[in-house]
C-alpha positions as CSV (number, residue, x, y, z in Angstrom):
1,X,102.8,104.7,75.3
2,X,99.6,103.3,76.6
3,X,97.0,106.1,76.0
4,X,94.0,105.5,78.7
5,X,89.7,106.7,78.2
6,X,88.6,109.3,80.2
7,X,84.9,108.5,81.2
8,X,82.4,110.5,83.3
9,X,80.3,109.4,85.4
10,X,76.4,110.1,84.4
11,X,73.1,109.6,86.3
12,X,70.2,108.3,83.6
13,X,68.1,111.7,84.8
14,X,70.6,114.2,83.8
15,X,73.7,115.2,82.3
16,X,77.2,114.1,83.3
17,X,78.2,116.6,86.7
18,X,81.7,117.2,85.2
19,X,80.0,118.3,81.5
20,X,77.8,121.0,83.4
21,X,80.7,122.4,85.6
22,X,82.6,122.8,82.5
23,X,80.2,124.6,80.9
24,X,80.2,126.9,83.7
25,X,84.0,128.0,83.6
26,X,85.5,130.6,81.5
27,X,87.5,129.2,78.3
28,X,91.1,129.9,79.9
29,X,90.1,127.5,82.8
30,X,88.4,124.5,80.6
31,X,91.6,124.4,78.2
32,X,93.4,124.2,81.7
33,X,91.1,121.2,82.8
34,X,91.3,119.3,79.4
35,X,94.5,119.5,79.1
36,X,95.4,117.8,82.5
37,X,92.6,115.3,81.1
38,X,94.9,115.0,78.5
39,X,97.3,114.7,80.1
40,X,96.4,112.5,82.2
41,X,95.3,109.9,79.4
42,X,98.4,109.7,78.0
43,X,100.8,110.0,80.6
44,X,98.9,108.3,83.7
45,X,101.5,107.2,85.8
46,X,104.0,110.8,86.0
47,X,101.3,112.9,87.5
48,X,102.0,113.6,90.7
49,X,101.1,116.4,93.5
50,X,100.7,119.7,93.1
51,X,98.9,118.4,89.7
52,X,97.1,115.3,91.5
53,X,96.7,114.1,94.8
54,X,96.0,110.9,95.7
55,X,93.8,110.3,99.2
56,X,95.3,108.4,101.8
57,X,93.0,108.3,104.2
58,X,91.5,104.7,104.1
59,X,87.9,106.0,103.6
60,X,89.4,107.7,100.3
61,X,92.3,105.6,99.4
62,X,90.7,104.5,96.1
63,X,90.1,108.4,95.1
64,X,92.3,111.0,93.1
65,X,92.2,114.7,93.2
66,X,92.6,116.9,89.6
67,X,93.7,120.0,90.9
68,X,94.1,123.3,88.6
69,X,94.1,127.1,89.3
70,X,92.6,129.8,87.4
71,X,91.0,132.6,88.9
72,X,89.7,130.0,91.5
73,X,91.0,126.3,92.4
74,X,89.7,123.2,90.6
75,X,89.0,120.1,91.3
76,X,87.7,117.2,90.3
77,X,87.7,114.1,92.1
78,X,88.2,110.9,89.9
79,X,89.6,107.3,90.3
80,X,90.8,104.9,88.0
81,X,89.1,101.2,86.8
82,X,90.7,98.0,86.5
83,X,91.8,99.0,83.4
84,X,93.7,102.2,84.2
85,X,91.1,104.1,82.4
86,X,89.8,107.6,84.8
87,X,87.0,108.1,85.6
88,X,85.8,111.5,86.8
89,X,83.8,112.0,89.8
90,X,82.6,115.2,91.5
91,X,83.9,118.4,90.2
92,X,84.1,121.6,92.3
93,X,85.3,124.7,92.9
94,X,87.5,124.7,96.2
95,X,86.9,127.7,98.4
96,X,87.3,125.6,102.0
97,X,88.3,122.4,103.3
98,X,84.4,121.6,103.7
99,X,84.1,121.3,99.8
100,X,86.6,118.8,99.2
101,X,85.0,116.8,102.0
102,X,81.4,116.9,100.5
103,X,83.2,115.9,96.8
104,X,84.6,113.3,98.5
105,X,81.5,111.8,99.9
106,X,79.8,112.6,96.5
107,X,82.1,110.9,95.1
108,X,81.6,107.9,97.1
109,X,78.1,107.6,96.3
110,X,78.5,108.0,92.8
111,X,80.9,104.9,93.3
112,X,78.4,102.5,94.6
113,X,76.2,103.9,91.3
114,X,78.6,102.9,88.9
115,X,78.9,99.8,90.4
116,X,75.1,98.9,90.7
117,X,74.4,100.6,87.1
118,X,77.7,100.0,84.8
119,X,75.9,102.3,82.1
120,X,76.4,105.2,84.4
121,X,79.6,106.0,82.3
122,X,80.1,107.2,79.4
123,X,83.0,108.6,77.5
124,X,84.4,112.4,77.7
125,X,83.9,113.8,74.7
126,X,87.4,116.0,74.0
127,X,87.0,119.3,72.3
128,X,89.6,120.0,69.1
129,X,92.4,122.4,70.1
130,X,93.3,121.9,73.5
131,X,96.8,121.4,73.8
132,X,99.9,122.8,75.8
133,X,100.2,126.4,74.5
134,X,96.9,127.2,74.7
135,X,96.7,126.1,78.5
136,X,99.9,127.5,79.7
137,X,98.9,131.0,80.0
């Protein structure tokens, strides 16, 4: 077992994207999310739809979708390094088929930032506790 890093992605004026939309869910859907984080660092390559999708329109192709329901569908767009490692993109809340298609841009910008700035990521910080029976309820 090959356990992969989750990184966020982080502009050097602000907070990581993904640490403020967490902060902004209730505690039954953040358990939700960190465990699929969990997941998906330890068991990268059996994840497959409903719990991610991968993009295959060529635009996309490089980009993965987290996808979780609560009270409300979330996502969070990621893709993964050289390395297997994740790295999370755009987060969101999906109420239409616009949304996903602004993440999806978003999350090609914040692409050409990484790339240009390699210090634009840094490591998701996991919380103690999360783990199956806490997000399977």
């Amino acid at each position: 077992m090959c356990v992969k890093k989750i990184y966020l992605y982080k502009p050097s004026d602000r907070q990581a994207p993904f640490l403020d939309f967490m902060a902004g869910l209730d505690e039954k859907a953040q358990k939700k999310l960190e465990y699929a984080l969990k997941s998906m660092a330890i068991h990268k390559g059996r994840l497959t739809e409903p719990q991610v999708k991968h993009f295959s329109i060529e635009r996309y192709r490089q980009l993965y979708e987290i996808r979780e329901k609560s009270r409300v569908m979330l996502r969070v767009i990621f893709v993964f390094d050289d390395s297997g490692n994740v790295i999370l993109l755009h987060p969101f809340i999906k109420r239409n088929k616009r949304d996903t298609n602004y993440a999806l841009e978003s999350s090609l910008t914040m692409l050409e930032e990484i790339k240009k700035n390699p210090d634009a990521l840094t490591e998701y910080p996991f919380r103690a506790g999360t783990n199956k029976s806490e997000s399977e309820e």
